[in-house]
MIDRENKE-600436 format. One record per residue: residue number from 1; residue in three letters; x, y, z of N, C-alpha, C in turn. Coordinates in steps of 0.001 Angstrom, whole numbers. Example, Ala and Ser with C-alpha at 12.3 -4.5 7.8 and 13.67 -1.06 7.14 Angstrom:
2
+------+------+---------+---------+---------+---------+---------+---------+---------+---------+---------+
: resi : resn :   neast :  nnorth :     nup :  caeast : canorth :    caup :   ceast :  cnorth :     cup :
+------+------+---------+---------+---------+---------+---------+---------+---------+---------+---------+
:    1 :  ALA :   13190 :   -5690 :    7800 :   12300 :   -4500 :    7800 :   13200 :   -3300 :    7800 :
:    2 :  SER :   12850 :   -2250 :    7080 :   13670 :   -1060 :    7140 :   12900 :      30 :    7870 :
+------+------+---------+---------+---------+---------+---------+---------+---------+---------+---------+
END
This chain:
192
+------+------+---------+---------+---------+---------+---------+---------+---------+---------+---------+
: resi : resn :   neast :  nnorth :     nup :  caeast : canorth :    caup :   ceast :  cnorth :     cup :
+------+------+---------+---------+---------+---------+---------+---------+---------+---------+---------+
:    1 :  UNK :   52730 :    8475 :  124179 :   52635 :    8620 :  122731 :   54006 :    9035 :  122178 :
:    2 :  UNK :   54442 :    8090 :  121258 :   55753 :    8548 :  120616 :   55568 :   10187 :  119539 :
:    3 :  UNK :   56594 :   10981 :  119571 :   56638 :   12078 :  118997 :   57481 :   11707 :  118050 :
:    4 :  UNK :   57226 :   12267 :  116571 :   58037 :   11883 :  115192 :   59331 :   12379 :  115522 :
:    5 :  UNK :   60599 :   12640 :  114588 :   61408 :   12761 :  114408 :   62039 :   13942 :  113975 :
:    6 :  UNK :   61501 :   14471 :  113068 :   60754 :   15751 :  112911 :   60328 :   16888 :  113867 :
:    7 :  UNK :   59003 :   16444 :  115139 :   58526 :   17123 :  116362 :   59831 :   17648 :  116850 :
:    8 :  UNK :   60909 :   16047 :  117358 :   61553 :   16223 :  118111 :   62796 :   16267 :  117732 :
:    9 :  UNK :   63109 :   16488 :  116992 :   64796 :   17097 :  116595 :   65080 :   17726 :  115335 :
:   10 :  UNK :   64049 :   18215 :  114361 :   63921 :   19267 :  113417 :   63477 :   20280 :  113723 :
:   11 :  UNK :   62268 :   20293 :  114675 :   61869 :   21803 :  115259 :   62925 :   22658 :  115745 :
:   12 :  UNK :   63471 :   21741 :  116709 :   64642 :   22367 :  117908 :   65559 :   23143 :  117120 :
:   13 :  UNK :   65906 :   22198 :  116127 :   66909 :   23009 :  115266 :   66656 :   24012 :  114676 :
:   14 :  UNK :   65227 :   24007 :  114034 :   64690 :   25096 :  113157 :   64781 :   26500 :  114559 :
:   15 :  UNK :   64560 :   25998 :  115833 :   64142 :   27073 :  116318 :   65718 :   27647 :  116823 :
:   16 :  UNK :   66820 :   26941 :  117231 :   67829 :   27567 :  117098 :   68485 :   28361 :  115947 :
:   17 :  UNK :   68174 :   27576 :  114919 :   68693 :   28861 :  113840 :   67603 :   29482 :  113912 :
:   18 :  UNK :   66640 :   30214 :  114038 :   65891 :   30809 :  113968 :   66321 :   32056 :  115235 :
:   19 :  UNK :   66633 :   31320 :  116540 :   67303 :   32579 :  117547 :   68223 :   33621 :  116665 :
:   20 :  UNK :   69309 :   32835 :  115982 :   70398 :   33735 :  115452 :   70010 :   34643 :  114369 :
:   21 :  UNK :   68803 :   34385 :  113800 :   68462 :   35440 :  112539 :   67636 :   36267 :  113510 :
:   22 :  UNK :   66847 :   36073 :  114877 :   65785 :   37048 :  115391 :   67053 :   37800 :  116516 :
:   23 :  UNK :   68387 :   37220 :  116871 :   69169 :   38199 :  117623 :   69802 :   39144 :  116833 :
:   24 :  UNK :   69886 :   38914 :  115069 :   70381 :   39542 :  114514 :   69533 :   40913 :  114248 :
:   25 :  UNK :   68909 :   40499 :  114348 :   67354 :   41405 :  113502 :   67318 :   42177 :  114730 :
:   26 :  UNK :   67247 :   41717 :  116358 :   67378 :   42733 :  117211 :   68642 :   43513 :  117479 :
:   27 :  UNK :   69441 :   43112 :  117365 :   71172 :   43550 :  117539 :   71068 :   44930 :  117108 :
:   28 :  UNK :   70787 :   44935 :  115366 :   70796 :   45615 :  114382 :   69652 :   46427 :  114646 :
:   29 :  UNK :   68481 :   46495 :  115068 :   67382 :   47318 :  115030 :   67745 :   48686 :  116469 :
:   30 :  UNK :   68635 :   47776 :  117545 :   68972 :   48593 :  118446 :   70269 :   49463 :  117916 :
:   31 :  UNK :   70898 :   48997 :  117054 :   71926 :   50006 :  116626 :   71428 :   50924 :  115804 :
:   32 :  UNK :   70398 :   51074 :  115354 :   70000 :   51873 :  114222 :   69270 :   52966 :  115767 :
:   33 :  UNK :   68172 :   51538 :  116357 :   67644 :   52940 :  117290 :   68010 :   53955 :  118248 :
:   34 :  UNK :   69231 :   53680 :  118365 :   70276 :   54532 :  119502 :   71263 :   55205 :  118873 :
:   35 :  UNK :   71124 :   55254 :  117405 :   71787 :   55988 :  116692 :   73469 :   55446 :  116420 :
:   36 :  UNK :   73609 :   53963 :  116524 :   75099 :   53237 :  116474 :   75228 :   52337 :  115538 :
:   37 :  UNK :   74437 :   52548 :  114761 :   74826 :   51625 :  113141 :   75808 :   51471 :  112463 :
:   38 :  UNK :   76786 :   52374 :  113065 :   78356 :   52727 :  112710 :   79104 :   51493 :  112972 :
:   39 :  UNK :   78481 :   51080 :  114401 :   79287 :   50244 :  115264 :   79174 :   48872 :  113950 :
:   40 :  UNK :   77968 :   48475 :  113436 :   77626 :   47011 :  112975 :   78518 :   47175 :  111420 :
:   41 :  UNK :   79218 :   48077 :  111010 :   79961 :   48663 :  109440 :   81525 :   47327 :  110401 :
:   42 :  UNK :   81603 :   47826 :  111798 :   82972 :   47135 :  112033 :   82917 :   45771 :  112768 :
:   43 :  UNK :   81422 :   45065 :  113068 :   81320 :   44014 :  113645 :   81851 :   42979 :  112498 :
:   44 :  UNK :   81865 :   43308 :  111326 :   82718 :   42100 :  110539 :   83555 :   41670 :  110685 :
:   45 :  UNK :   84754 :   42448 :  111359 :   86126 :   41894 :  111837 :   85913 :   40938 :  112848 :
:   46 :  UNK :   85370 :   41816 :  114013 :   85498 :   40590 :  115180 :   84670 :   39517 :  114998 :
:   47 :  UNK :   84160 :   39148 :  114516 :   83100 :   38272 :  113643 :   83866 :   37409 :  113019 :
:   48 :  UNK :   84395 :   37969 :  111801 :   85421 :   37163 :  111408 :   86803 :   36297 :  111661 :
:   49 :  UNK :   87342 :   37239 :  113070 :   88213 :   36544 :  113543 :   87324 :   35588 :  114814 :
:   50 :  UNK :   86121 :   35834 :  115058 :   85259 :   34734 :  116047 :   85828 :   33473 :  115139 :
:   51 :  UNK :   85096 :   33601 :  113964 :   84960 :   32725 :  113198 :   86172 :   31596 :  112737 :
:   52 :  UNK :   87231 :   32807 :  112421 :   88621 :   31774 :  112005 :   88694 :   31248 :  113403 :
:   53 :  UNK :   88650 :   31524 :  114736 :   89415 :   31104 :  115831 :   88549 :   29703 :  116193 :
:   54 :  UNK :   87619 :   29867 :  115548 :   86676 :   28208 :  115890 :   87463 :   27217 :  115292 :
:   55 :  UNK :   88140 :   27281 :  114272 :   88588 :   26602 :  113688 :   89769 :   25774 :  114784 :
:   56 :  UNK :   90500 :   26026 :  115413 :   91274 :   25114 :  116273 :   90177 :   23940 :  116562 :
:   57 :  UNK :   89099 :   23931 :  116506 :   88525 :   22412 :  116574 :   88562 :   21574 :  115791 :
:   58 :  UNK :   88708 :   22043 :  114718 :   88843 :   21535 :  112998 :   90674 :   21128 :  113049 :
:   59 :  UNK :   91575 :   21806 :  113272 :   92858 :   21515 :  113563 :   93041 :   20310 :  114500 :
:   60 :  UNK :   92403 :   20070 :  115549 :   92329 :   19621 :  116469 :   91990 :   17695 :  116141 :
:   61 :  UNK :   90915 :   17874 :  115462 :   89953 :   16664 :  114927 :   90980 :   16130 :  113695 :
:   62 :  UNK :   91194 :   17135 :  113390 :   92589 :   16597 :  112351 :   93735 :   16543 :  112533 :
:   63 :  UNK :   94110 :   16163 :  113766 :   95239 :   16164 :  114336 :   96634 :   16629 :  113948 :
:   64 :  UNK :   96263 :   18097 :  113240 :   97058 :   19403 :  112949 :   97725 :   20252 :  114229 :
:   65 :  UNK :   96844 :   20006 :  115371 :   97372 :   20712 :  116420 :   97430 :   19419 :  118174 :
:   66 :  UNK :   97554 :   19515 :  118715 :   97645 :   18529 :  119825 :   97256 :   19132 :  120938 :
:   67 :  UNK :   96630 :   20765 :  121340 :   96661 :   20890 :  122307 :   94814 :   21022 :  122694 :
:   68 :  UNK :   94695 :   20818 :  123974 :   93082 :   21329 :  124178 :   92003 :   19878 :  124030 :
:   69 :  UNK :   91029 :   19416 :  124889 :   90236 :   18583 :  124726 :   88976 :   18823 :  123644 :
:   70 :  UNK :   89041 :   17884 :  122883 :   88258 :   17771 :  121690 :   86759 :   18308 :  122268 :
:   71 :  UNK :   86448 :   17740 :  123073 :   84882 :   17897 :  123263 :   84854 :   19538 :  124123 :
:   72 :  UNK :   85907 :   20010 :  124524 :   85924 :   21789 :  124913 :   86057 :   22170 :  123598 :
:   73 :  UNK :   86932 :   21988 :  122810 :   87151 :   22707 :  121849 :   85643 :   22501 :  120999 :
:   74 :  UNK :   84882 :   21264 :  120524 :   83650 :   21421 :  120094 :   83080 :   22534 :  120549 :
:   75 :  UNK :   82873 :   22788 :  121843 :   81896 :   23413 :  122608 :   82226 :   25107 :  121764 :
:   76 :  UNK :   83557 :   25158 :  122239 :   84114 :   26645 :  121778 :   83865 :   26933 :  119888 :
:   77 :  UNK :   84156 :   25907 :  119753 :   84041 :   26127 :  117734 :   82377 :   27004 :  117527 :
:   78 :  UNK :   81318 :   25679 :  118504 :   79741 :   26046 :  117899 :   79607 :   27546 :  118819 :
:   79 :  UNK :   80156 :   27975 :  120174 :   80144 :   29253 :  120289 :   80679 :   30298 :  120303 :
:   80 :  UNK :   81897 :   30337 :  119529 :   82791 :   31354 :  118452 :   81936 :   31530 :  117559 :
:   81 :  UNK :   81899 :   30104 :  116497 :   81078 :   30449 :  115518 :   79875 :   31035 :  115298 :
:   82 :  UNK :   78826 :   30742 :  116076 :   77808 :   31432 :  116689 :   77590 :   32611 :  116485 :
:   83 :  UNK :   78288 :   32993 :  117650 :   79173 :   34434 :  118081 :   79399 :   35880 :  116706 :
:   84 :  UNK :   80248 :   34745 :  116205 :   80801 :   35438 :  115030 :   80103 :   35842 :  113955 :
:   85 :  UNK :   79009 :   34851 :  113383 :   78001 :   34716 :  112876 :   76928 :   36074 :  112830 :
:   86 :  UNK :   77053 :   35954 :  113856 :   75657 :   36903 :  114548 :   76841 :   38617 :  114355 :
:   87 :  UNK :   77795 :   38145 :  114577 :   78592 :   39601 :  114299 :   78498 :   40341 :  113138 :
:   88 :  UNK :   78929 :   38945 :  112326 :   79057 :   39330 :  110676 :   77558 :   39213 :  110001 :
:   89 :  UNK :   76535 :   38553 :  110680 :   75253 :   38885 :  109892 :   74862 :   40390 :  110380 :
:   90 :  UNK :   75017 :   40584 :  111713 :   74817 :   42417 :  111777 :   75530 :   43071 :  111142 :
:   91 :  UNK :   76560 :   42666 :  110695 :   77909 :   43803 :  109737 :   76527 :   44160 :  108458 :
:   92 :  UNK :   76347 :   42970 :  108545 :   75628 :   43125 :  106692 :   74376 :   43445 :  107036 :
:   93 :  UNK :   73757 :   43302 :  108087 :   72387 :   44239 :  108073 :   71965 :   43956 :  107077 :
:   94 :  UNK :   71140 :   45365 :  106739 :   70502 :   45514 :  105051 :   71364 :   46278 :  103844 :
:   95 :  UNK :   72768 :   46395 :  104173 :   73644 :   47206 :  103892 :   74411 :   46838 :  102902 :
:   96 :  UNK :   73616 :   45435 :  102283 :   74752 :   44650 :  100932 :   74945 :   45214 :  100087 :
:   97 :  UNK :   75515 :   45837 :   99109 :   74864 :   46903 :   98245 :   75777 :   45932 :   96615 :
:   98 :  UNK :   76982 :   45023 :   96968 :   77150 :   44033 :   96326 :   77262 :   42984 :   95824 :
:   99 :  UNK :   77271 :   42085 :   94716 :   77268 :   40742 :   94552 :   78038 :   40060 :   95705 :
:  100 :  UNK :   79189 :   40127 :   95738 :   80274 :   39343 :   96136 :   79978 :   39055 :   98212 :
:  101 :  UNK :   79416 :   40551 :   98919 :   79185 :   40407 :  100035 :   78088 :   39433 :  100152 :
:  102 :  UNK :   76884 :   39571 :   99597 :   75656 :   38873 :   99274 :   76146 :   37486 :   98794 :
:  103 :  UNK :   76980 :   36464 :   98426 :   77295 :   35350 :   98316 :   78269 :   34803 :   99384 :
:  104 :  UNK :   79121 :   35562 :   99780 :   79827 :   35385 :  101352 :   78243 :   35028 :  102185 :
:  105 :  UNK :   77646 :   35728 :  102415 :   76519 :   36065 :  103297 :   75976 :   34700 :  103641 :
:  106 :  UNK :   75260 :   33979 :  101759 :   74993 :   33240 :  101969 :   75289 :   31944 :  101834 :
:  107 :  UNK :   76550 :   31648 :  101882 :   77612 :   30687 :  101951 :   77656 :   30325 :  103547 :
:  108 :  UNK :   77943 :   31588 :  104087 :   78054 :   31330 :  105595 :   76341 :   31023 :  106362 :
:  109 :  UNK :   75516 :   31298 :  105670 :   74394 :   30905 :  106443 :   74023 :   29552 :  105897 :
:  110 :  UNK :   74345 :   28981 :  104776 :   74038 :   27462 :  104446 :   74972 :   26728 :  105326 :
:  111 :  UNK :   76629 :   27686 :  105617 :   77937 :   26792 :  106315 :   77219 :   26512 :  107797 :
:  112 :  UNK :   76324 :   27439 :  108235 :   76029 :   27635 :  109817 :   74818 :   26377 :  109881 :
:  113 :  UNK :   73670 :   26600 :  108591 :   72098 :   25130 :  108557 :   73249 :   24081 :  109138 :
:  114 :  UNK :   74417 :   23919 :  107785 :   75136 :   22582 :  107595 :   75727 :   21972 :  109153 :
:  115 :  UNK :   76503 :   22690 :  110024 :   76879 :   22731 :  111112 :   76290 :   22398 :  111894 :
:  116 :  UNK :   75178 :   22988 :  112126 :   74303 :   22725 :  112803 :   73374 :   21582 :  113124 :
:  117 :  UNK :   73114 :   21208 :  111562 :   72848 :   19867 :  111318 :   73078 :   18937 :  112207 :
:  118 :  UNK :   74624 :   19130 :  112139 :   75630 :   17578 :  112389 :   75548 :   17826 :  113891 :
:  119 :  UNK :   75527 :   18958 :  114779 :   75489 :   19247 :  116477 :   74158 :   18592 :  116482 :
:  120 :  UNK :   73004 :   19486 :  115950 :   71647 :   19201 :  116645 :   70713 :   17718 :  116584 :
:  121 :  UNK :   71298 :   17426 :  115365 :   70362 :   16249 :  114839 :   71021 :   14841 :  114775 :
:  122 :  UNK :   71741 :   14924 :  114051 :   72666 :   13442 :  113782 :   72369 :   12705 :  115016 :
:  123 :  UNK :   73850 :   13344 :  116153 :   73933 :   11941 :  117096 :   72234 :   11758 :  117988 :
:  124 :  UNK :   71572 :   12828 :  117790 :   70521 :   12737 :  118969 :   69107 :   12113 :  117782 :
:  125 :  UNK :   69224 :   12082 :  116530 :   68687 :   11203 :  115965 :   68783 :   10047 :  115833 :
:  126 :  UNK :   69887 :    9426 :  115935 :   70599 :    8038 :  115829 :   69943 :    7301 :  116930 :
:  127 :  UNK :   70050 :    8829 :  118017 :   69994 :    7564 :  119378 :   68028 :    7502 :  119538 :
:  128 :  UNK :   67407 :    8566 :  118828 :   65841 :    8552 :  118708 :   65550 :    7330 :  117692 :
:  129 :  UNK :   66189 :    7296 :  116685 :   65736 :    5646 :  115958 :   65924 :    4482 :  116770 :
:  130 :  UNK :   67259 :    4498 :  117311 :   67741 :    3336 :  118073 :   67059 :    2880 :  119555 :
:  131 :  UNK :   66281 :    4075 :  120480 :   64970 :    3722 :  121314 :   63680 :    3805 :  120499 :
:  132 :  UNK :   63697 :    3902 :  119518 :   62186 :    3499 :  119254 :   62166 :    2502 :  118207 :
:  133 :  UNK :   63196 :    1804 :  118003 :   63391 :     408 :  117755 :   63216 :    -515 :  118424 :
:  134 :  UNK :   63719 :     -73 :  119091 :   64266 :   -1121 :  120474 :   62042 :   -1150 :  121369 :
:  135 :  UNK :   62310 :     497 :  121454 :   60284 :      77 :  122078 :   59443 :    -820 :  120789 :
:  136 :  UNK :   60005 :    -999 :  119494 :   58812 :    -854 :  118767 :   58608 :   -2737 :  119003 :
:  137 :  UNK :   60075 :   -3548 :  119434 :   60610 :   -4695 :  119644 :   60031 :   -5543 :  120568 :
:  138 :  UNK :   60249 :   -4550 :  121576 :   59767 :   -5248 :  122883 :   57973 :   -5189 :  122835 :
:  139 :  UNK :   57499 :   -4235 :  122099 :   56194 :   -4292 :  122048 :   55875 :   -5843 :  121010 :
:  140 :  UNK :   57072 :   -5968 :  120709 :   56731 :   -7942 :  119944 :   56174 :   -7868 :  118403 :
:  141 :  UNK :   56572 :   -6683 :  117975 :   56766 :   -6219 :  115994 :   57948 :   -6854 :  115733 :
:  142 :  UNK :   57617 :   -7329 :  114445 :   58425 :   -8052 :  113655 :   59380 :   -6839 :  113227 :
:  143 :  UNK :   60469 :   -7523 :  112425 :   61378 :   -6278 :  111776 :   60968 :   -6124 :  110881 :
:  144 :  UNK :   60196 :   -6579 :  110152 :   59485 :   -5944 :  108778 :   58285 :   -4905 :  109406 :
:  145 :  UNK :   57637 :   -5331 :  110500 :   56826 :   -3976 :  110954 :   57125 :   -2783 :  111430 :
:  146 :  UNK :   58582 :   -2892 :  112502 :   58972 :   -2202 :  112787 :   59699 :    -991 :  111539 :
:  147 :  UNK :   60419 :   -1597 :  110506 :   60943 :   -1058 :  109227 :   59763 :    -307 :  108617 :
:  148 :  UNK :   58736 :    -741 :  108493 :   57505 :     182 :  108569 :   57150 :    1200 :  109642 :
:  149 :  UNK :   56765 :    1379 :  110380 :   56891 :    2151 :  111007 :   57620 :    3106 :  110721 :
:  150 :  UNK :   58860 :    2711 :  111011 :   59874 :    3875 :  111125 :   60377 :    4540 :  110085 :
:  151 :  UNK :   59829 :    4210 :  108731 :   60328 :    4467 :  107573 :   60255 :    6043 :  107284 :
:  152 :  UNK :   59439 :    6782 :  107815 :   59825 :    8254 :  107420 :   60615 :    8892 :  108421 :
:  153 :  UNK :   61321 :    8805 :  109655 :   61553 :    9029 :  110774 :   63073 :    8098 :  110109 :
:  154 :  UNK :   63249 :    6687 :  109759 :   64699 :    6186 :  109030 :   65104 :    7346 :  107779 :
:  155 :  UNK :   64406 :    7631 :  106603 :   64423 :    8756 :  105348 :   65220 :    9700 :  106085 :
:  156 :  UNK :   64336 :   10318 :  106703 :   64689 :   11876 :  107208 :   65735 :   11502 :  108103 :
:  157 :  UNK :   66027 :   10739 :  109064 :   67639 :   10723 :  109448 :   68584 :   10668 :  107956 :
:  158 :  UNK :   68090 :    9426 :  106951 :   69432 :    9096 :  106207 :   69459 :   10671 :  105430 :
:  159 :  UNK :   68470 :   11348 :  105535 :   68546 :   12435 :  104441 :   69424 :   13570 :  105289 :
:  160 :  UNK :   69386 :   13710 :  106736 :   70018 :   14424 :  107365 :   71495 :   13608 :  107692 :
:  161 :  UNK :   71863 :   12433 :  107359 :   73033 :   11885 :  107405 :   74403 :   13260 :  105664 :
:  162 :  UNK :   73610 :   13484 :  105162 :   74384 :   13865 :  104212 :   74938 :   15707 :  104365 :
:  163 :  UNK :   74978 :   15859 :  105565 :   75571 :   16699 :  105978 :   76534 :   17173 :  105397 :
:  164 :  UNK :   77603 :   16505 :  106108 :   79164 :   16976 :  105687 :   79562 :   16802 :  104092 :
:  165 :  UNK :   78391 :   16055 :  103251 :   78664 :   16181 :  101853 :   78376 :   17854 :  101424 :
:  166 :  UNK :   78024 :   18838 :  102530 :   77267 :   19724 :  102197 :   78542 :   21183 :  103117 :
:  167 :  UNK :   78510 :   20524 :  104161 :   79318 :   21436 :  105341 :   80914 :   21516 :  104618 :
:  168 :  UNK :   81313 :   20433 :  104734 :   82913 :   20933 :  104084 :   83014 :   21996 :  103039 :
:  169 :  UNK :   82926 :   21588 :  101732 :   82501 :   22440 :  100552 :   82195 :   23779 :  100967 :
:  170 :  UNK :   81215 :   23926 :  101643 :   80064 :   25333 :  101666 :   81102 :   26003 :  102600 :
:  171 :  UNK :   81986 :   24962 :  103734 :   83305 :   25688 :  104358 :   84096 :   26595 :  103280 :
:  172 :  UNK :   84256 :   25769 :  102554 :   85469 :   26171 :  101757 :   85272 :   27487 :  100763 :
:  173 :  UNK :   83852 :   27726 :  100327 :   83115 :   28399 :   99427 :   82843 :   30085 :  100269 :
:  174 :  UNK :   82492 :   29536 :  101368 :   82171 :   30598 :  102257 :   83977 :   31215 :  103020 :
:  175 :  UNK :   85249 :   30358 :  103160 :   86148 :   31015 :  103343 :   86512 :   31920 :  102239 :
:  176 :  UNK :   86731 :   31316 :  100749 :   86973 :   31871 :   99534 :   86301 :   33267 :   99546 :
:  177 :  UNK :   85005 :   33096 :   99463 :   83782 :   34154 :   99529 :   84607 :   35455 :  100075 :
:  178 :  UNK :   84177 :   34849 :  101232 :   84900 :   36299 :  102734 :   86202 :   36631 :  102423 :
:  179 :  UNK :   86839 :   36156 :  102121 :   88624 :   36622 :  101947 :   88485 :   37225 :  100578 :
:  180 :  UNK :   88253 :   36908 :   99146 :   87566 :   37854 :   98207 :   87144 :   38923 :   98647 :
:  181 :  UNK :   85878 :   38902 :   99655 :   85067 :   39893 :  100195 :   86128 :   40811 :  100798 :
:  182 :  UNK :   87383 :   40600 :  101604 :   88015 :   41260 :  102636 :   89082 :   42095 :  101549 :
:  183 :  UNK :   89451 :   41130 :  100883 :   90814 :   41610 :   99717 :   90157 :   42499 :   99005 :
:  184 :  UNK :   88873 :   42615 :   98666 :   88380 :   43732 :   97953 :   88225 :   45118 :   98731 :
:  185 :  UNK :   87803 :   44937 :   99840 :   87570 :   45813 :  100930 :   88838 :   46850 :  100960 :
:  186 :  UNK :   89882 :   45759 :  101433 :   91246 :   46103 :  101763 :   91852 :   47164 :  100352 :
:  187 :  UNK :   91370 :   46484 :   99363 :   92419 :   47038 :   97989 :   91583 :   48474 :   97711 :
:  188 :  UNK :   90088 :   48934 :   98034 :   89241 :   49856 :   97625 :   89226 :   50544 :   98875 :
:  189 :  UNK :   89929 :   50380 :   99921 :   89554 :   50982 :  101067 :   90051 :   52761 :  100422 :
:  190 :  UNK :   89690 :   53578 :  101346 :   89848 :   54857 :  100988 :   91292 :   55208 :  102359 :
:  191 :  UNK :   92497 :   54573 :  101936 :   93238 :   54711 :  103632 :   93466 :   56306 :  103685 :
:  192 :  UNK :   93528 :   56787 :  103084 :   93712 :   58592 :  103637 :   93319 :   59119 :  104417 :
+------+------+---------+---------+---------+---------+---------+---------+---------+---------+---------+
END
């Protein structure tokens, strides 16, 4: 029995982002219960520099830098970023107390759906339309039946094709965000 498109490569995803909000939620519940909530006030930094350092994949793909294999450096971008993610969502805990952190926040969690997107679903959807084309063929369906068939399972790929109309931008929104967020930090800090 064929499994939709949806079953099999929207769940998965839902359930990976779903790890990073339930490791956050534990991260943070153990720092509070051992009395180290202090610690998650400074996980924003290393978080943040997780985060910029993914970026050599982005340099890389844009042939800004020359060193390092594209498909390591993928690997390293989605687990820096990750990483970092999970740093800077424990920084913020329940601890937002302003606008400006609270739109960083969620800049970077639409930047992380968007990302994610394009790892989990895209190429491994492409290649789920393209075998169950190919079965729907050999079972001796016309292409007008087969185009039936597959028509909500074709939607929901082309609708998950519009990714990067979404990921770049929300990049750029969510760097702005955080560096605002940091320059404010920096200029109100109490250094005495």
């Amino acid at each position: 029995m064929q499994r939709s498109l949806l079953r099999k490569e929207v769940l998965p995803f839902l359930l990976m982002f779903g790890s990073l909000i339930l490791a956050t939620i534990i991260a943070d519940a153990l720092l509070h219960l051992f009395g180290l909530a202090w610690i998650g006030r400074w996980l924003g930094i290393p978080g943040t520099l997780l985060i910029l350092s993914s970026f050599l994949y982005s340099l890389r793909k844009r042939k800004k830098i020359h060193f390092g294999k594209p498909k390591t450096l993928l690997v390293l971008h989605e687990t820096l970023t990750w990483v970092g993610a999970l740093f800077v969502l424990v920084h913020a805990g329940i601890h937002v107390y302003a606008i400006l952190p609270w739109l960083a926040l969620i800049a970077m969690l639409i930047n992380i759906i968007s990302g994610m997107t394009g790892k989990y679903l895209l190429d491994r959807s492409r290649s789920f339309l393209a075998q169950k084309k190919e079965l729907y063929l050999q079972e001796g369906l016309t292409e007008v039946e087969v185009e039936k068939r597959l028509f909500w399972d074709a939607t929901t790929y082309d609708l998950m094709k519009q990714w990067r109309t979404v990921h770049l931008p929300i990049t750029l929104a969510f760097a702005v965000l955080a560096s605002t967020h940091i320059l404010g930090i920096l200029l109100f800090w109490q250094w005495r």
